[in-house]
C-alpha positions in Angstrom: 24.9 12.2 27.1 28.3 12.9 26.9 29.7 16.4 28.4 32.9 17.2 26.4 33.8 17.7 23.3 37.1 18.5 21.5 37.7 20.6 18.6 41.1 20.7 19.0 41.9 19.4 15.0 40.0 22.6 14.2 41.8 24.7 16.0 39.2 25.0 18.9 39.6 24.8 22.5 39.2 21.3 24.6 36.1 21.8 26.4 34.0 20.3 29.2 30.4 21.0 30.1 28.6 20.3 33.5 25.3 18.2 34.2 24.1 21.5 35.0 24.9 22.8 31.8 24.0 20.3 29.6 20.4 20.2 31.6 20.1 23.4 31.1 20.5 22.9 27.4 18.0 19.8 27.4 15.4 22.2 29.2 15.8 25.2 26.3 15.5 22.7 23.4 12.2 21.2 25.4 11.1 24.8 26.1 8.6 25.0 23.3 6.6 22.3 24.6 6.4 23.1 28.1 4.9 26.2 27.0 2.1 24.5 25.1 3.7 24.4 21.4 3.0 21.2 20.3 5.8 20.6 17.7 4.6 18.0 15.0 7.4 17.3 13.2 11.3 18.5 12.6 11.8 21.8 11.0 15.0 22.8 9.4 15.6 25.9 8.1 19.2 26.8 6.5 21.2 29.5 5.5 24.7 28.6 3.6 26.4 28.7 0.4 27.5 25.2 -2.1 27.5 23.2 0.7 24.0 23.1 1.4 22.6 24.6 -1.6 20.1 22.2 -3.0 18.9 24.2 -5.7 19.2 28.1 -4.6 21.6 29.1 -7.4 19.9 27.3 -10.0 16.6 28.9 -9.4 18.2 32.1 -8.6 20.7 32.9 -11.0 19.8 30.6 -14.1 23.1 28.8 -13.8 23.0 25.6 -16.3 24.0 23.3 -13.5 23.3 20.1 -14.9 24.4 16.7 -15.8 27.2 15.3 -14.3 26.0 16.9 -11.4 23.1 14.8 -9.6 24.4 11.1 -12.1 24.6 9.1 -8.7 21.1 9.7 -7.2 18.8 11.9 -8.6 20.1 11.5 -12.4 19.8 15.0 -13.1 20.6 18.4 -12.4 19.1 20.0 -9.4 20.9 22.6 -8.8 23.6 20.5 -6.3 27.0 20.8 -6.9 27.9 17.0 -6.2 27.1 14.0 -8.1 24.5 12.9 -5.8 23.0 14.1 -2.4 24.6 16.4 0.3 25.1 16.6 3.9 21.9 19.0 4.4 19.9 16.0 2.2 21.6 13.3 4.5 20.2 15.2 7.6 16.5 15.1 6.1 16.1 11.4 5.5 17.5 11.0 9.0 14.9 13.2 10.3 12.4 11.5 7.4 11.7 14.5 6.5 11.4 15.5 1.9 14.5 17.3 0.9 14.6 21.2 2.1 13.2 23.1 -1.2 15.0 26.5 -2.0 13.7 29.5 -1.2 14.4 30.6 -4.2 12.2 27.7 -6.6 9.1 29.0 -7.4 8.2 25.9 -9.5 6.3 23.4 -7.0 8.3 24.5 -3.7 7.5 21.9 -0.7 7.6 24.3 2.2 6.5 21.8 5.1 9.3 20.6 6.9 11.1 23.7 6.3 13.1 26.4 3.8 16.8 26.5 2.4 18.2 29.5 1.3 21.6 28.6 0.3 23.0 30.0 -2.7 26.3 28.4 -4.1 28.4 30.9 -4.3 27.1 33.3 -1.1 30.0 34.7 1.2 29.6 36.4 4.4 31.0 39.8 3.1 28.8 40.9 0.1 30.8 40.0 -3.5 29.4 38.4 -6.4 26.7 36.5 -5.8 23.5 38.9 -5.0 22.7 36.4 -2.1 25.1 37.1 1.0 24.2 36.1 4.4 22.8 39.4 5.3 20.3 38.7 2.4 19.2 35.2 3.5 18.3 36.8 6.6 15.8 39.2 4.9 14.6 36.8 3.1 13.8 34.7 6.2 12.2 37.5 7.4 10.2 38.1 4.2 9.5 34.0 4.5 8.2 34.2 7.8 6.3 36.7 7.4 4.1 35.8 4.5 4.1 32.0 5.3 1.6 33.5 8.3 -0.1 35.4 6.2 -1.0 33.2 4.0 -2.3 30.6 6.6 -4.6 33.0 8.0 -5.9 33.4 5.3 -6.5 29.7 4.8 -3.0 28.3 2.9 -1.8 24.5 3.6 1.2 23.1 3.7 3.3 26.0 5.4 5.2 26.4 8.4 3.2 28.0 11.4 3.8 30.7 14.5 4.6 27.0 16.1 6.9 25.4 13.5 8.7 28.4 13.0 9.9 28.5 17.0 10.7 24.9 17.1 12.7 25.2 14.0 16.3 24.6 14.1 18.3 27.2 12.3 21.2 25.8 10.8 23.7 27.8 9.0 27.0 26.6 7.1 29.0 29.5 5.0 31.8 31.0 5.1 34.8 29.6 2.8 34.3 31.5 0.2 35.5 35.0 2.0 37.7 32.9 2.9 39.3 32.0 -0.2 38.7 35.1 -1.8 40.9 36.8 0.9 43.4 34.3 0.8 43.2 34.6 -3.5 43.2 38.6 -3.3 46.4 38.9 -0.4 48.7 36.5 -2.6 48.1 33.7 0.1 49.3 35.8 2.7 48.0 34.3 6.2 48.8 37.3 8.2 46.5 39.8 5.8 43.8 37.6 6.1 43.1 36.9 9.7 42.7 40.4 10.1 39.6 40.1 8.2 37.9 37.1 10.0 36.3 39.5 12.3 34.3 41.1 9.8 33.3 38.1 8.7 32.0 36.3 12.1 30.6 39.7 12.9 28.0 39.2 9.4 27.6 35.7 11.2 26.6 37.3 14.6 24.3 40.1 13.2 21.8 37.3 11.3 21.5 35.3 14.2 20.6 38.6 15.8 17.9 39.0 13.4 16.8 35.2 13.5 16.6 35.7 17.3 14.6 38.7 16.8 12.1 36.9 15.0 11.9 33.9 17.2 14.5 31.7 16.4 16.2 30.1 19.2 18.4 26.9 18.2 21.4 27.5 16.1 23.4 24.9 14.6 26.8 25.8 13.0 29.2 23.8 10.7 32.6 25.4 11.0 34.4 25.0 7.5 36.5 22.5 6.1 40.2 22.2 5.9 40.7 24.0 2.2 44.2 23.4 2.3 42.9 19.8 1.1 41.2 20.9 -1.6 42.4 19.6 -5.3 41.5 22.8 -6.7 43.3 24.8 -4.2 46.0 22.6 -4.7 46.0 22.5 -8.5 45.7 26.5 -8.5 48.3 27.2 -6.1 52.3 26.3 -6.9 54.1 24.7 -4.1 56.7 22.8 -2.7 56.6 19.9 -0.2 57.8 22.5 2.7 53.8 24.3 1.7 52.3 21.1 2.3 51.9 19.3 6.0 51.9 15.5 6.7 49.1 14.9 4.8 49.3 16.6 1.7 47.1 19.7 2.5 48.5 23.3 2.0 49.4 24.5 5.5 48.3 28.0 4.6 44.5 27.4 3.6 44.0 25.3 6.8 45.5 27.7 9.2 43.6 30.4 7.7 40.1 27.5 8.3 41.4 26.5 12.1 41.5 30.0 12.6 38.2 31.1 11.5 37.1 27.8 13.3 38.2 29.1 16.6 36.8 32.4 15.8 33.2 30.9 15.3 33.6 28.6 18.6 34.2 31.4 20.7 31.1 33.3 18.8 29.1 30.1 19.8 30.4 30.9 23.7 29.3 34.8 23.3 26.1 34.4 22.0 25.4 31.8 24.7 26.4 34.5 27.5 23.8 36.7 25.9 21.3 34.7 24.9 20.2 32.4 28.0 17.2 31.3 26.5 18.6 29.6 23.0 20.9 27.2 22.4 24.1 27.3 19.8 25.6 24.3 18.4 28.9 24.2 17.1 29.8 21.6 15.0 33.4 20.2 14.2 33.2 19.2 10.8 36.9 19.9 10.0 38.1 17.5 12.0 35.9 14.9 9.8 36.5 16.1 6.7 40.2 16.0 7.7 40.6 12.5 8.6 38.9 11.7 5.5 42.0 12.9 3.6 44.2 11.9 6.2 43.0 8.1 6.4 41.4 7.7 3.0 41.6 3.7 2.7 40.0 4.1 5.9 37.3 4.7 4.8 37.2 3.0 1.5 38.2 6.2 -0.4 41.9 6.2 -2.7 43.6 9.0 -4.3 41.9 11.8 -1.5 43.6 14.7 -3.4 41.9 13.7 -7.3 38.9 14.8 -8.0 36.2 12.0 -9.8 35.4 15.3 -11.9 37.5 17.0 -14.2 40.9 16.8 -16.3 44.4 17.2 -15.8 46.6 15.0 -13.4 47.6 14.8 -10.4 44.7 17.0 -9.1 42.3 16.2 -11.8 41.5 20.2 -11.8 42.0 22.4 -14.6 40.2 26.2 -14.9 39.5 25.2 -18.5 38.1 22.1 -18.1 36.3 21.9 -15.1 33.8 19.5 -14.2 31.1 19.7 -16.6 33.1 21.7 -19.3 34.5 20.5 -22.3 37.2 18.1 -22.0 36.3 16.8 -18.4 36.0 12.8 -17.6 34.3 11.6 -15.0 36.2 8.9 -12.9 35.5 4.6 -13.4 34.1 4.9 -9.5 32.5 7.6 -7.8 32.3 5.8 -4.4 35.9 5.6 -4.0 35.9 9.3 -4.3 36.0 12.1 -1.4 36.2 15.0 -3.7 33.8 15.6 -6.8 34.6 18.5 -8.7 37.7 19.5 -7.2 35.9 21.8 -4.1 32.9 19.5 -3.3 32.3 16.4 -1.8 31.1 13.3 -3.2 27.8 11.1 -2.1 29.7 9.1 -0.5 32.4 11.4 1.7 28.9 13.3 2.4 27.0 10.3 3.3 30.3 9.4 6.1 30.0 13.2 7.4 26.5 13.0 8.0 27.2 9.6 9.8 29.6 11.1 11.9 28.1 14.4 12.9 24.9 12.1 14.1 26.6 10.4 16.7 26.9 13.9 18.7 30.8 13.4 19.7 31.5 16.3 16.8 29.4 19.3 18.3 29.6 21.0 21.2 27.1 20.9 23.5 27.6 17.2 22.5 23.6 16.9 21.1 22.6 14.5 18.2 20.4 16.0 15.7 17.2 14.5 16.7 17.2 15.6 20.1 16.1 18.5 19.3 12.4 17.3 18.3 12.2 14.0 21.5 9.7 14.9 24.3 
């Protein structure tokens, strides 16, 4: 296993880790079973906003998010914003484990391998979707709590006392304060760093509560570099002096690298306090990023036009959105990094997933499936 990891391109801190430390790491995920919890199978359970949201703000809200959405693999709407499947449903199949349902789908849920309650939408800081982080935390609680009491009383197909402390508790969320902040301070980076506090403190007080109620691995995405965004860039006048190297607006990304570096030192706190869980932190700026930096790379073109939408050179317009009236869909999806303008396509999410498996990204430097090997 390798020790180090760097999340430098995020604006985190080169860091190295002992044998001693990363035993010690091995010996918390393996604690369940050395205390006679036989864990059957993977359990995910996730708390997040778009970027894992496989159906929360569908069932939750009534949104008609439908066709394009879903055309490249499931050939419908389900609720994902992306024309096919996301990083969270790139995670399952390498786990084989059925898709995570939503919390929130009360139409033929599938509860066994564990519970999503991303909502498109959700911030860190309550705004305008009802379903803030804070809230996905009760509603864990409320999730827990009833999943027992239904299988004493004989239920199937639910997580148990077992399940739910082997879990891994994965949460992915906060651009959206983010953007707000940076929307509502005139893009002013200076006014909104002052808020990131507030918002890794929302991020520290649900894993509280997850701890509380047994949860003890934690796996966090820090966000992407919105700078690169075609709808931040289509929304936001600018000269080349606004834009680095790549193409990106300096301003969004500084305002990500700095929340980045905000939520890698959280990941060191927690782990000073809490000596009997592990936190994962994983670098998925620094993908995303080269994605738009090496586009041909990876067999991607134009990594600033979204496949989704109208207008040129972005391919983002507020009154033609993807899905609207007046939106085309690009003549090849695959060669796409950006769907909609904000999300990724299939394909960019399929080359995330890749990368996050191989373990060089996160820090302790674990792949995915070690959390379940005996």
């Amino acid at each position: 296993m390798s020790t180090s990891t760097s999340a430098s391109a995020s604006g985190g801190t080169h860091s190295h880790f002992s044998l001693k430390q990363s035993l010690m790491w091995i010996s918390i995920i393996m604690l369940p079973l050395a205390n006679g919890v036989h864990q059957r199978r993977p359990i995910l359970v996730n708390f997040g906003d778009s970027n894992s949201d496989t159906g929360g703000v569908l069932a939750g809200t009534g949104l008609p998010i439908g066709l394009p959405h879903g055309i490249t693999f499931f050939h419908r709407g389900t609720g994902r914003l992306g024309d096919g499947r996301l990083i969270i449903d790139f995670f399952c199949e390498h786990l084989n484990l059925s898709y995570l349902s939503s919390y929130l789908d009360s139409l033929a849920p599938n509860f066994t391998n564990g519970v999503n309650f991303a909502v498109s939408g959700a911030t860190l800081l309550p705004k305008f979707i009802p379903f803030a982080l804070d809230v996905q935390a009760r509603q864990f609680i409320r999730f827990k709590n009833r999943s027992l009491e239904l299988l004493s009383k004989g239920s199937k197909g639910l997580i148990d006392e077992d399940g739910f402390a082997g879990a891994l508790y994965m949460i992915d969320i906060g651009q959206n304060d983010l953007l707000l902040a940076l929307y509502s301070s005139n893009v002013t980076y200076d006014q909104v760093v002052k808020m990131i506090p507030s918002f890794l403190n929302e991020i520290k007080l649900a894993v509280e509560t997850i701890y509380q109620y047994g949860g003890r691995k934690f796996w966090f995405h820090n966000t992407g570099p919105l700078g690169c965004q075609p709808k931040e860039l289509a929304l936001h006048p600018h000269k080349s002096s606004d834009l680095d190297r790549v193409g990106c607006l300096m301003v969004h990304n500084k305002v990500a690298k700095t929340f980045n570096k905000g939520l890698y030192s959280l990941c060191e706190d927690l782990r000073s306090v809490y000596k009997d869980a592990i936190f994962v932190y994983v670098d998925v700026y620094s993908i995303k990023y080269s994605l738009s930096a090496n586009p041909q790379k990876y067999g991607f073109k134009d990594p600033f036009a979204a496949c989704c939408g109208h207008g040129a050179p972005y391919r983002y317009e507020r009154n033609a959105t993807c899905g609207q009236p007046g939106y085309s869909i690009c003549s090849n999806v695959s060669q796409s990094i950006v769907w909609d303008g904000v999300h990724y396509t299939e394909a960019a999410n399929r080359i995330v997933a890749n990368k996050i498996f191989s373990g060089h990204y996160s820090t302790p430097s674990l792949k995915l499936e070690t959390f379940w090997q005996s």
